[in-house]
Every structure is written in structure tokens, then in C-alpha cells.
N, C-alpha and C positions, 0 to 999 in steps of 0.2 A: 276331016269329019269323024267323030268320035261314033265308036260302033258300041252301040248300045244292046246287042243281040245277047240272049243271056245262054252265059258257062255251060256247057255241057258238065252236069253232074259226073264223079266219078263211076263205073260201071258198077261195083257193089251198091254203088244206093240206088241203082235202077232198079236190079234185083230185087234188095229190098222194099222197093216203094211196088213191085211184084204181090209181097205176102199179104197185104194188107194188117200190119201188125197188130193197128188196134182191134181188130178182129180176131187176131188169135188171142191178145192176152184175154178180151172177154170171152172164148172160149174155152181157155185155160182156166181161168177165174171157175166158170162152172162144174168141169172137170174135176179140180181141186175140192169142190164143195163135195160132189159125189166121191170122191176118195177118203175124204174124211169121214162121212156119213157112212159110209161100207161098215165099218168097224168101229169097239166101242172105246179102244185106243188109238193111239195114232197108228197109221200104217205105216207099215215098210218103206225107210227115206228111198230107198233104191232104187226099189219100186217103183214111188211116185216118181224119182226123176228122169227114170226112164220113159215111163209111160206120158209126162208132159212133153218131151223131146217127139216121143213119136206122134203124140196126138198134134203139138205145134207147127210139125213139120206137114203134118197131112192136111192141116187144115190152111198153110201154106200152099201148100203147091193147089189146093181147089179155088184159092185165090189167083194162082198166077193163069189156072185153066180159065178163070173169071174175065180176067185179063183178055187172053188169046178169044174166046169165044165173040165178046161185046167187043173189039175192037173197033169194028165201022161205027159203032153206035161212040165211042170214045174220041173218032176224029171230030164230030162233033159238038157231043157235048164235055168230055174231060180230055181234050186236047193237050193236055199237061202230062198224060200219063204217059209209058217209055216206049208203048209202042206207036201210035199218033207223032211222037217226039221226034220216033226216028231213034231213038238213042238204043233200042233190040225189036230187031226184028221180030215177025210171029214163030218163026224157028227155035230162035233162040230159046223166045219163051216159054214154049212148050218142052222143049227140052229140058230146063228150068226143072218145069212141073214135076216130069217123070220121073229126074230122080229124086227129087224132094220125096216124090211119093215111094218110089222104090225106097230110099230109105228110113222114112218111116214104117212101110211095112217090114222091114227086117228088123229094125231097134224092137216094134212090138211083139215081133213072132219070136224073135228068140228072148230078149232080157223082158219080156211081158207075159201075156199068153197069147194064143191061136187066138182065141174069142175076142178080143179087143180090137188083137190084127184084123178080123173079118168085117167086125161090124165098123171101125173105123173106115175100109174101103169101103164099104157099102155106104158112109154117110158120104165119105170124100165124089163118090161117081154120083150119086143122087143128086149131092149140091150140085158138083160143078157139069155134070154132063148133062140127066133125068132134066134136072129143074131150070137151070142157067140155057141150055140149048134150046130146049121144047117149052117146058109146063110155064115158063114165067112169061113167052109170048101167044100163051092160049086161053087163057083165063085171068079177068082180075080179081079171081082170089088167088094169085101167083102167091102172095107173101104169106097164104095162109100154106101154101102146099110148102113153100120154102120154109116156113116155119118147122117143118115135120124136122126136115133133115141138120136145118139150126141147132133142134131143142137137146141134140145126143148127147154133146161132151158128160152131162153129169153119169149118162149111161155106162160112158167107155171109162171113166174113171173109175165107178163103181165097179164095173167088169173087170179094170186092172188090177186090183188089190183083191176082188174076190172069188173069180172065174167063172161067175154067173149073171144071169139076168135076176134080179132081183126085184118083186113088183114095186117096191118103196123108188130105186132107180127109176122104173118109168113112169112113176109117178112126179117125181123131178122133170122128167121129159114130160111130162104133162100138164106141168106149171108155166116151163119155159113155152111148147107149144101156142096155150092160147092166151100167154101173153105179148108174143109176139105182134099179133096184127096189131090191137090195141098202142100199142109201141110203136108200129112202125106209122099207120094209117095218118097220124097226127103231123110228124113229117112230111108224107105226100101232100097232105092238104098245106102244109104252109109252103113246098116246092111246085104247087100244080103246075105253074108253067112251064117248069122245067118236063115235068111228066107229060103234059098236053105237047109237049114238040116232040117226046120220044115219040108217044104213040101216033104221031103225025106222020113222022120219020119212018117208023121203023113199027108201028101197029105193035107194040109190045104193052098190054092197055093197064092199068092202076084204076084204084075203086074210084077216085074222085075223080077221074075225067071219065071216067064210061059209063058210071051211075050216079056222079054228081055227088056236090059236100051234102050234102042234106043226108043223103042213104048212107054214106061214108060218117058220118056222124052219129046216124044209130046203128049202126055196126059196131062204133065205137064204144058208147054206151053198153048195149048190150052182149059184148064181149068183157069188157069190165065188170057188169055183174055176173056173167060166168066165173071171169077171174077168180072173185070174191069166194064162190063154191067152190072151187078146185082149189083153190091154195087151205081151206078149210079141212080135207079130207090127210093131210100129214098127221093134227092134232087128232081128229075121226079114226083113224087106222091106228092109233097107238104110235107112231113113227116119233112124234113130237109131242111135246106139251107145255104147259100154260105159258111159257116165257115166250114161244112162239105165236103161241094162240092171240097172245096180249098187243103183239107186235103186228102181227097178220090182218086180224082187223080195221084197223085205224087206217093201216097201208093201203086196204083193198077200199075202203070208203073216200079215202081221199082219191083214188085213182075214180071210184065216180063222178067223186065231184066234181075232179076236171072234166070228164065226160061233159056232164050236164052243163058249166059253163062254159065248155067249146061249142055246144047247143042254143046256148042263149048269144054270145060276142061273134060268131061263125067269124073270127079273124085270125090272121098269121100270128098274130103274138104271143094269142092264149091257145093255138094250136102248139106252136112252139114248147110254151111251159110244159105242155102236157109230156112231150116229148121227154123232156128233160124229167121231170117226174117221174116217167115209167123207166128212165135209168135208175134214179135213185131207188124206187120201189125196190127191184130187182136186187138191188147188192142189197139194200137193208130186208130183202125176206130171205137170202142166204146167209146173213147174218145171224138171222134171229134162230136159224135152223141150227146153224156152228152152236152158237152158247147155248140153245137148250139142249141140244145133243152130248157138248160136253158137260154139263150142268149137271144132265139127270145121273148118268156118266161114271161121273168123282164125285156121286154123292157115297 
């Protein structure tokens, strides 16, 4: 009888299936943005490569506390993952975490600054302890509160190259902030099921099963015309201009649009698209931030 039981992975890619990669690189990604935007040249390679190391690593190990925390709620629904598997223990991967996080706080304390180091831990405990433990099973505006502690990378990149808070940086956390729900919301609606069994299971409640797609749809809606406002206020402040402006626009109008026809179809498809569009949005309005930044720049 041929045993069909599948391979136990080698132990590094357990680890790694740990960090939640593609979650660091788009925290990298933003980061990046805010370290460019710091400065009207490029900044110090050194720098940056330090300060992504620590930031990839912290925002790594708040993935593996990710991990260790939802566990029970993973024997069920991601049973695939390493500890469910059996393939590491909850020890292990805590242990994981900590020095991941010890040593990203030391790459940024010394070859960084202090400030980067502090506010980094304060996002890495926020996510993965503040919100993942408590705030995301007491509220379904979980993703709105998880959003706060998401939106920092452009903050701590900006902090790495300048050793300040800078209002233009949290005004990037301000962009990333309330577009997150809008982002995310479109998703639960096209998993509800998936989310009607957590909070079945495990009372951990999301906007479309405790208020239902209808409310969860002008949520939608009307956090997209937010959007709209607040991604306007770079060009407003002097930060950016017209290349952005021109890009900005179109961007924020089509993110209503889809709103409005997840309003009109309420189906998983055109939830889905939407999804997928508030990605694109995203890299194409850090885009348009890079070229007119360095545009106005090398003029």
C-alpha cells in the first residue's frame, strides 16, 4: 500500500512559512517609500539597508507571535500551518519570535537610531500582542484598530534616514491607515464563511457577519470617499504635486466605483475585484509619490 502522507517540509521553511513573507515585503515596500520621501536625494544605502533588515525582521517575528497566539483557531481553519502540522512546537516558535525581535532591535539601535528602534517595538507589541490577542476578538472594527499599527512602516523608514517624526510621514500613515478597511472589508465579504465559522468557533466577530454585507458595503463606500480626501491632502500640504495630483484622482474615483458596484452585484466576484484593485491603487499612489518627489527634485 503506497503511503500517500505528504513530506514533512525541511525545518527552515517552517520557520519561514513563520514570517509571513509576503507581508513583510509589503511592509518593506512602504517603508522604502517613506525613506525616499525623507530626503530630497537619495538616502544613505547603509542606512536603508540596515533599517530594512531591522524593520523585516520585526515585522517577522509579530508574524511568528501571529502564529503562536491564533494557534487553536489554525488547527482548524489553516491546518497547513507548522504548528497545527506538528512540524514546531508553540515553544519553539516563540522562541523564533524573540530573537527575531531581539535582533532587529539591536540592528536598529545601533546601525539606526533609538527612535526607529522604539517606535518599531511599539508597532511589533501593538500588532502582535495589543491587537492579535485582545482588540481583534472585541470589536469588528478589529481591522480598523489593526490598521493603526499596519499603516507605520512608511513612518519608521522615514524615522530611519531622519531621526524624526515628521507630519508628511504620518501623513503616509494616514493614507495607509484608512485604506486599509476598504482593502480588507471586500475580502471578508467574499470569505464570509470562512469568517462566520471563526466567530462561531472562537467569537472573534468581522463587519459582515455581525452587521451584515449591506452595512459592510457602506462602510465600504464611505471609507473610499474618505480615502479620496486624505490621499488629496500630500498635494494640499505642499508635500506633492501635480504628477501626483493627476494620478491620485482617477485612483481614488475608481476605488469608488468599485464601491458602488459591490453595492449594486453584492457578489464574491466583484468583491474580489475590489480587493485586488485596492492592491493596485496602493503601489500605483506610492508610485506617483516617488516620480513626483523626484521629478520636482532634479528639476
Amino acid at each position: 500500500m503506497t503511503n500517500t502522507a505528504p513530506l514533512r517540509p525541511p525545518t527552515w521553511k517552517c520557520y519561514l512559512n513563520l514570517c509571513k513573507s509576503n507581508v513583510v515585503i509589503e511592509m518593506i515596500f512602504t517603508a522604502v517609500v517613506g525613506m525616499l520621501l525623507a530626503v530630497p536625494a537619495l538616502p544613505p544605502i547603509d542606512t536603508m539597508i540596515y533599517a530594512n533588515i531591522g524593520i523585516a525582521l520585526a515585522a517577522a517575528s509579530a508574524a511568528a507571535i501571529n502564529h503562536f497566539v491564533d494557534r487553536d483557531i489554525d488547527k482548524k481553519l489553516n491546518p497547513h500551518r507548522p504548528i497545527p502540522m506538528g512540524y514546531l512546537t508553540p515553544k519553539q516558535v516563540m522562541t523564533f519570535a524573540i530573537v527575531l525581535g531581539v535582533i532587529a532591535m539591536v540592528v536598529l539601535m545601533v546601525k539606526v537610531n533609538a527612535l526607529t528602534a522604539w517606535l518599531t517595538l511599539l508597532s511589533l507589541f501593538g500588532y502582535a500582542v495589543v491587537y492579535t490577542k485582545y482588540l481583534k476578538r472585541m470589536t469588528p472594527q478589529n481591522i480598523v484598530i489593526g490598521g493603526a499599527f499596519g499603516a507605520t512602516p512608511p513612518l519608521l523608514g522615514w524615522c530611519a534616514i531622519t531621526g524624526e517624526v515628521h507630519p508628511y510621514a504620518l501623513l503616509l500613515v494616514l493614507i495607509i491607515f484608512v485604506w486599509t478597511p476598504p482593502h480588507f472589508w471586500p475580502l471578508a465579504i467574499a470569505r464570509q464563511d470562512k469568517y462566520q465559522k471563526i466567530y462561531e468557533d472562537f467569537r472573534i466577530p468581522m463587519l459582515p457577519v455581525t452587521n451584515g454585507v449591506d452595512h459592510t458595503l457602506l462602510q465600504i463606500l464611505l471609507y473610499s470617499v474618505l480615502l479620496l480626501i486624505v490621499t488629496l491632502l500630500p498635494y494640499l500640504t505642499g508635500m506633492s504635486g501635480l504628477i501626483y495630483l493627476a494620478t491620485v484622482i482617477p485612483l481614488g474615483l475608481g476605488f469608488i466605483y468599485y464601491a458602488v458596484l459591490m453595492m449594486r452585484n453584492k457578489d464574491k466576484a466583484t468583491a474580489m475585484a475590489t480587493f485586488w484593485y485596492s492592491i493596485i491603487y496602493i503601489t500605483l499612489l506610492f508610485a506617483a509619490l516617488l516620480i513626483d518627489h523626484y521629478f520636482r527634485f532634479t528639476l
